[in-house]
matplotlib code that plots the C-alpha trace (Angstrom):
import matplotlib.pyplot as plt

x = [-23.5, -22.4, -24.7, -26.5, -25.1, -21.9, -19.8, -16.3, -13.4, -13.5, -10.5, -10.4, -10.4, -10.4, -12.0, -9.9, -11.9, -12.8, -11.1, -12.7, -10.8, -13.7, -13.9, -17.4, -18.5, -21.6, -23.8, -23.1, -19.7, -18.8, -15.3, -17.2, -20.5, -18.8, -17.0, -19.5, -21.5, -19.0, -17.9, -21.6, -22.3, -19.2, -20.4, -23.4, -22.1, -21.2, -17.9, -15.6, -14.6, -14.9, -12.6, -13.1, -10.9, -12.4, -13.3, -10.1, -8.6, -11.9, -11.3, -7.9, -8.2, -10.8, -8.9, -5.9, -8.3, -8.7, -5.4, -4.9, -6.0, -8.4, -12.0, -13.4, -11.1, -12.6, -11.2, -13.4, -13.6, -11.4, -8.1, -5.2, -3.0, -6.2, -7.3, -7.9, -5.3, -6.9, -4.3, -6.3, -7.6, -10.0, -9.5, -10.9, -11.4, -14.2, -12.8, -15.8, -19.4, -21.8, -25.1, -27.2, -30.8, -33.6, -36.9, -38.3, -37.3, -40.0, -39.1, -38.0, -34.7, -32.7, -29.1, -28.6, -29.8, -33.1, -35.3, -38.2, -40.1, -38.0, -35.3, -32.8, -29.5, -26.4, -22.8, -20.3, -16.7, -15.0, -11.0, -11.4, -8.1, -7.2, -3.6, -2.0, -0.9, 1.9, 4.0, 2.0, 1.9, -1.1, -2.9, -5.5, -6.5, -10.2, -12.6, -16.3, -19.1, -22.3, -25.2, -28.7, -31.6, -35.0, -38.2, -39.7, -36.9, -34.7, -31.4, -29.9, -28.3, -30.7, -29.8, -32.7, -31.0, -33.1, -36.8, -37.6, -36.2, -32.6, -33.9, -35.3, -31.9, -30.8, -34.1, -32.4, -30.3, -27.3, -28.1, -28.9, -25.4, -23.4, -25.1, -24.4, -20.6, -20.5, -22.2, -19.9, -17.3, -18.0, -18.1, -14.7, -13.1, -15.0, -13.6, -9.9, -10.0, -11.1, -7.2, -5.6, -5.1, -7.7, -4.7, -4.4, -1.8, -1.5, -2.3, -0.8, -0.9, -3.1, -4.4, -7.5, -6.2, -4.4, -5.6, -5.8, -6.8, -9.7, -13.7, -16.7, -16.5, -13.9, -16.8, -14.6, -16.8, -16.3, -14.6, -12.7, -9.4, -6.1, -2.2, 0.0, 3.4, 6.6, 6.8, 8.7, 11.4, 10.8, 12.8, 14.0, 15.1, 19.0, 18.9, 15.6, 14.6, 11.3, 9.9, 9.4, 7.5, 7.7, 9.2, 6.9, 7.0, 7.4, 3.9, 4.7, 1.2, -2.8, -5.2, -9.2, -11.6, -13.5, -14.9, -15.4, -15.6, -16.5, -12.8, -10.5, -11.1, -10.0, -8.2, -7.3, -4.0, -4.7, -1.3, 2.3, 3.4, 1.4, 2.4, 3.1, 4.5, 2.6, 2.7, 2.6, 1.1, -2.0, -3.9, -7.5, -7.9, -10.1, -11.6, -13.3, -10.0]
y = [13.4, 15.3, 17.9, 16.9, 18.9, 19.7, 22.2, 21.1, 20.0, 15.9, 13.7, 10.5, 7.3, 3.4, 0.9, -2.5, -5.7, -5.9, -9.3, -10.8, -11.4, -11.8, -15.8, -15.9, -17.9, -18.2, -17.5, -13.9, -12.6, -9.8, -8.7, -8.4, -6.5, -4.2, -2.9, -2.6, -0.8, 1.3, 2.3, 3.0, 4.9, 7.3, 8.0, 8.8, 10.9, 13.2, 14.5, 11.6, 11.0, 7.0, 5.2, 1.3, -1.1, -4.0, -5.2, -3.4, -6.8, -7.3, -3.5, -4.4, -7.8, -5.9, -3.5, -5.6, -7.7, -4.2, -3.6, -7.2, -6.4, -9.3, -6.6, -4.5, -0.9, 1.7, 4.8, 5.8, 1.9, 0.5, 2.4, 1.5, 4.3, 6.1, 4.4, 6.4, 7.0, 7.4, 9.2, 7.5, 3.6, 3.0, -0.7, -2.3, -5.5, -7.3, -7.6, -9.0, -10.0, -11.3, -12.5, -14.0, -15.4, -17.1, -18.3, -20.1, -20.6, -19.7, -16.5, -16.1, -17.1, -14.1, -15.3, -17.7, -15.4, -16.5, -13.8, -14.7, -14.3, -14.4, -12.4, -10.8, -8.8, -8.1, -6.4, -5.9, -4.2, -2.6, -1.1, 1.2, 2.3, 5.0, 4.9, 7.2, 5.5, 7.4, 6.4, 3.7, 5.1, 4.4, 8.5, 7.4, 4.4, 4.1, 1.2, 1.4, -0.3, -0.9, -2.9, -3.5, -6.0, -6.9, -8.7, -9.1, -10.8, -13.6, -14.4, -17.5, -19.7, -20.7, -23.6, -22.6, -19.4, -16.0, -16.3, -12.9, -9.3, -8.7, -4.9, -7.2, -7.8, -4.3, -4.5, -7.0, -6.3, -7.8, -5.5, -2.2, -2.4, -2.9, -0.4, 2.0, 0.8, 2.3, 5.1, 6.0, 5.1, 7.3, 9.8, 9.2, 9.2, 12.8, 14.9, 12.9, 14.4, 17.9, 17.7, 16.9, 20.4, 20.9, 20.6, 19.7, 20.3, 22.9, 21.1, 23.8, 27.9, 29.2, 32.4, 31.6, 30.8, 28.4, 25.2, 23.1, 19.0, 19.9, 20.5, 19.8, 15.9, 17.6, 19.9, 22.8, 26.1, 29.4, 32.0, 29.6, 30.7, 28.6, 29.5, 28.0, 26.9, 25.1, 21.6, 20.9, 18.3, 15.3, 14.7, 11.2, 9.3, 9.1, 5.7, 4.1, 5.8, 6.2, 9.7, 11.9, 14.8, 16.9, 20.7, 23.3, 24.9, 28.3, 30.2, 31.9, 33.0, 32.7, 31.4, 32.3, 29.9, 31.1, 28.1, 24.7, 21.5, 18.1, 17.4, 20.5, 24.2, 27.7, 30.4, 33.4, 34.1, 37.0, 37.7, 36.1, 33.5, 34.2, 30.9, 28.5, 25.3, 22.0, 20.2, 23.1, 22.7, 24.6, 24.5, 25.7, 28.2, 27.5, 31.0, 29.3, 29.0]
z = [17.2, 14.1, 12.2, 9.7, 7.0, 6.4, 4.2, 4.8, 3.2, 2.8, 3.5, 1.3, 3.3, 2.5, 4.7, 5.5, 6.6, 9.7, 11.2, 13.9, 17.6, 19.8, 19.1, 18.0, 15.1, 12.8, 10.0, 9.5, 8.5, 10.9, 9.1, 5.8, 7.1, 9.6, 6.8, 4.6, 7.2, 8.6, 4.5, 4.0, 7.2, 6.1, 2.9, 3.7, 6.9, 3.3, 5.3, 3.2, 0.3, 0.3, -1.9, -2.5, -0.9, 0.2, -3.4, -5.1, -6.7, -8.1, -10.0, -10.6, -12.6, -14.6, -15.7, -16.3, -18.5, -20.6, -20.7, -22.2, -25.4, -25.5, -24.6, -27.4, -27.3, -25.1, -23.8, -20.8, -19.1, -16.6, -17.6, -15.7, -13.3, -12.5, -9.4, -6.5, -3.5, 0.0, 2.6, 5.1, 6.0, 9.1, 9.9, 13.4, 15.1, 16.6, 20.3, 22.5, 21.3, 23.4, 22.1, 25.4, 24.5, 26.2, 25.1, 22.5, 19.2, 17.1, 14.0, 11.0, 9.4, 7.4, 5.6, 8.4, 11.6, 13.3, 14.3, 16.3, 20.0, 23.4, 25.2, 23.6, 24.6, 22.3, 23.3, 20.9, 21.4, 18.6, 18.2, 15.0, 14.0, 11.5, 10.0, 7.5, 4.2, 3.6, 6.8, 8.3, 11.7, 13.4, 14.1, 16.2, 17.8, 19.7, 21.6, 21.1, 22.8, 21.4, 24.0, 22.9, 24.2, 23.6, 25.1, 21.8, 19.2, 19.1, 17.2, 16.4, 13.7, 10.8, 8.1, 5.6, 4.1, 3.2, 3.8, 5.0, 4.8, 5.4, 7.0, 9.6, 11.0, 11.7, 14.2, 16.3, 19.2, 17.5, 14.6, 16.6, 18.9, 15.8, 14.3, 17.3, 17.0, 13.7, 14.5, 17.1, 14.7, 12.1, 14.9, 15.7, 12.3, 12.0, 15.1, 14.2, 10.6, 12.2, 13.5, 10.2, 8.2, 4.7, 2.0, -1.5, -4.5, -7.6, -10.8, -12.6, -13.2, -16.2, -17.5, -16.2, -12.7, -10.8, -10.7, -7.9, -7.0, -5.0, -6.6, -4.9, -4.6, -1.3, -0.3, -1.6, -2.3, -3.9, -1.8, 0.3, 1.1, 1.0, 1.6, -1.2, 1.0, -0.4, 0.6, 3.7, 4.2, 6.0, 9.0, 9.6, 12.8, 12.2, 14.5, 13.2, 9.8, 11.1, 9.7, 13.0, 11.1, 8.5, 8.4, 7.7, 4.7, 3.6, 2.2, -0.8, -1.3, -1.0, -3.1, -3.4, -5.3, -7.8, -9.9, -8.6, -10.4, -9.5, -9.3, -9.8, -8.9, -10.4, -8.0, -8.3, -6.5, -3.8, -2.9, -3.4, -6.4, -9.5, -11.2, -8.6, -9.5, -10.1, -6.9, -4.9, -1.7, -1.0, 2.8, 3.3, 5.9, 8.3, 9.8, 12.8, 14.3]

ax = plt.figure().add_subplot(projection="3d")
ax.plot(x, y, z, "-o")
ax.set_aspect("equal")
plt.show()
């Protein structure tokens, strides 16, 4: 389980669609509400910085439209080449689902899922992966089980389309082991991203500090410390291009925040490079270590 609050630095992720392998079919779309869950339950986990994937043509064809000349002229709506990287995309796959019933037939239909009397047992089997955008090599790969049953609901494919509360579902055993899969998912991602070093870039040097790419949208906080270190040189598989690694740096300095914004924070440098240049790489110290 993870602690209910937390301090840290966020990593910015993207959630991919979920496809489904497991060979079951009906009403509800698992690809489309696993990710939505699984993007929800990691925003509100408040240890990520989310960005939008699943609907990002949607975003893009809006702003495109802007750009086109043909929407009144605004400056601060849908601008173009300020979209949101993520370093990291979580995608999975539906491998196994197994939703066993007896009883009558009696309930209530929501969005095509019956909910009504008899017994009721659910497993579902996940493979979450998280992959790093830059390379595309795959970081961490992970199965997850979630089993749930009942004596008191039911689920099963309904023709008559909402007529009750969709909350209902997330009572059913169907609902509470996927929910558990993304729980432990979520879980996952966390104690992976614990691995990955707290880093950022220099925005630029000022005379009121150096400004860095990480505010409080990262969970950065006054007094954190960072070590500002050249950017190493990728080393590359002379056979197969594949990039092996990348050679570490060399730190040039440290770094102490003393203003935070949403976005961007103030340091003031506490030893080395007093103007470092823009791009400079900047790691958070982590003191627990």
């Amino acid at each position: 389980m993870l602690n209910a609050e937390y301090k840290g630095v966020k990593h910015a992720i993207g959630v991919m669609e979920f496809t489904n392998e497991s060979g079951w079919r009906g009403e509800w779309k698992l690809g489309g509400n696993l990710t939505m869950m699984l993007e929800s339950a990691l925003y509100d986990s408040g240890r990520f910085v989310v960005v939008e994937r699943e609907n990002l043509g949607k975003v893009i064809v809006e702003q495109d439209l802007a750009a086109s000349g043909r929407t009144a002229p605004a400056k601060k709506v849908a601008q173009t080449g300020k979209l949101r990287s993520a370093r990291y995309l979580a995608k999975g796959a539906v491998m196994e689902l197994e939703d066993g019933s007896s009883g009558g037939d009696a309930g209530v239909g929501i969005g095509g899922i019956r909910v009504g009397g008899g017994k009721k047992t659910a497993h579902i089997s996940l493979i979450v992966t998280l992959v790093d955008t830059t390379t595309g090599a795959i970081i961490a790969k992970e199965r997850i089980v979630g089993k749930a049953s009942s004596n008191a609901l039911k689920l099963g494919v309904s023709r008559g389309g909402v007529n009750a509360d969709l909350g209902g579902f997330k009572k059913t055993p169907l609902g509470q082991a996927t929910q558990e899969c993304v729980d432990q998912a979520v879980v996952f991602v966390a104690q992976k991203m614990k691995e990955i070093p707290k880093e950022g870039s220099v925005i630029k040097a000022t005379s009121k500090g150096v400004i860095i790419n990480r505010g409080s949208t990262f969970g950065v906080e006054i007094g954190q410390e960072l070590i500002m270190q050249t950017e190493g040189e990728e080393l590359l598989d002379p056979d197969t291009g594949e990039i092996l690694g990348v050679e570490k740096g060399k730190v040039i300095g440290k770094l102490k925040i003393k203003t935070v914004n949403e976005k961007f924070s103030y340091c003031d440098v506490v030893e080395g490079e007093k103007e470092p240049q823009p791009s400079t790489a900047v790691i958070f110290v982590d003191k627990k270590k």
